[in-house]
Structure formats: structure tokens, C-alpha cells
N, C-alpha and C positions, 0 to 999 in steps of 0.2 A: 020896631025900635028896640024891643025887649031883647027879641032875636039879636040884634046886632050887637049890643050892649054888653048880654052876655057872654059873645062871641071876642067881643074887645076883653070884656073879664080875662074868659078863658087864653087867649093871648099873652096878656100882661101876667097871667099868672107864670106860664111857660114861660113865659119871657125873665119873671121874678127868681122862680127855680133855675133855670139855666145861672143868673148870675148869681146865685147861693149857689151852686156847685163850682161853678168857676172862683169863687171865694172861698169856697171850704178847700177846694183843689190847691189855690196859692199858700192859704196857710197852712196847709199839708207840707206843702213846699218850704216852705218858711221856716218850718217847726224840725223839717228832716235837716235844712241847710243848717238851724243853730243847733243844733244838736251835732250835725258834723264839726262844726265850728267849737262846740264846747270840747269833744273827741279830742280834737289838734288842740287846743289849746293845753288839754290834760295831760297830754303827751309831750308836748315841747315843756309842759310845767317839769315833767318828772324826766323826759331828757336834758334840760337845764340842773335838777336838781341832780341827777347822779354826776354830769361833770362836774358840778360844785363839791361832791361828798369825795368823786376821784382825786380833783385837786386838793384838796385838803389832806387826804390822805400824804398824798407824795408830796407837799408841805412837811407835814410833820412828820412822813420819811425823813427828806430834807435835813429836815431844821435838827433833828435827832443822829445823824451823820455829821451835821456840824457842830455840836455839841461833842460828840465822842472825839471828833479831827482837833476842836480846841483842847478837851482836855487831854489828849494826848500830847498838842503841844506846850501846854501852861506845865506838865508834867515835863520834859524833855529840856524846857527855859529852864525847868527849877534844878535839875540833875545838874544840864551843864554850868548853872550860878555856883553849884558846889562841886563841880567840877576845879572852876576856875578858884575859886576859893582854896581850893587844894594845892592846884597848881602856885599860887601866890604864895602859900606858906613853905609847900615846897623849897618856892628862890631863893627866899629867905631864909631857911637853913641854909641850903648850897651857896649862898652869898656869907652867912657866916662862916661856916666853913671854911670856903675860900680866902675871907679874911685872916682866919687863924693861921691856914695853911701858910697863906702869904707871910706872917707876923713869925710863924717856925722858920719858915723856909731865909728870911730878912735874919733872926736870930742867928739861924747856921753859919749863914754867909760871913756876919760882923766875926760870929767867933771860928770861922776859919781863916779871916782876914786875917785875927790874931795871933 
């Protein structure tokens, strides 16, 4: 009985150990897979983050190209406003003028009429 008993022991021990090693085995496994699993994750973190930092970059290329394109146009608005300012003052002498011109020219006439 003793015999056999211990022969049961000795079995279930084998038997214990096998499945501690098939345990230690899985979570070997377990422990390599999150651990690849953290690897990718680390990676898609910091390939996420560099296209974030590239976008931003050509952003504020961007946004600093439209900034120089407006004020060279708010500059270009402001020229031609005194452009046309010019031109206005302009007419208005050449409209005086022409007036006077007219008022000589109307004088001559009456006093050649005479």
C-alpha cells in the first residue's frame, strides 16, 4: 500500500511539475507577447508623434507664408489707395484747368466776336 502510494506521490508530483513548467512556459510567453505588444505600441506612439511634430512644422511653414502673401497684399491695397488718391487730385487740377482753359478760350471768342 505504502509502495503504491508513494508511487501515486511520485506521479502527481511529475505530473505537478510538468504543469509548473507548462505555466512558467505560457507566461514566458505572455510576458515576450506584452512586451512585443509595449515595443509597437512605443513605436506607433512616436510614429504618431513625429507626424504630429512634421505637421505642425508645415503648419506653421504655412500659416508664415500667409502671413508674408497678406502683408504683402495689405501693403500693395495701401500703395494703390494712394495711388488712386493721387490720381483723384490729379483730375481735379486737369478738371480745373480745363475749366479755366474753357473760361480763356470762351473770353477769346466773345472778344474776337467783337
Amino acid at each position: 500500500q505504502l509502495h503504491l502510494t508513494m508511487s501515486e506521490k511520485n506521479e502527481l508530483t511529475k505530473s505537478l511539475e510538468m504543469v509548473q513548467k507548462e505555466l512558467q512556459e505560457k507566461e514566458s510567453a505572455i510576458k515576450r507577447e506584452i512586451s512585443e505588444y509595449k515595443d509597437r505600441l512605443l513605436q506607433a506612439e512616436k510614429e504618431h508623434q513625429d507626424a504630429l511634430t512634421e505637421a505642425n512644422q508645415k503648419n506653421e511653414i504655412e500659416i508664415k507664408a500667409c502671413q508674408d502673401q497678406m502683408y504683402l497684399l495689405e501693403h500693395f491695397i495701401s500703395s494703390q489707395k494712394l495711388e488712386i488718391e493721387h490720381l483723384k487730385s490729379s483730375k481735379e487740377e486737369l478738371n480745373n484747368s480745363l475749366k479755366e482753359a474753357n473760361q480763356t478760350l470762351g473770353e477769346l471768342l466773345k472778344t474776337k466776336v467783337r
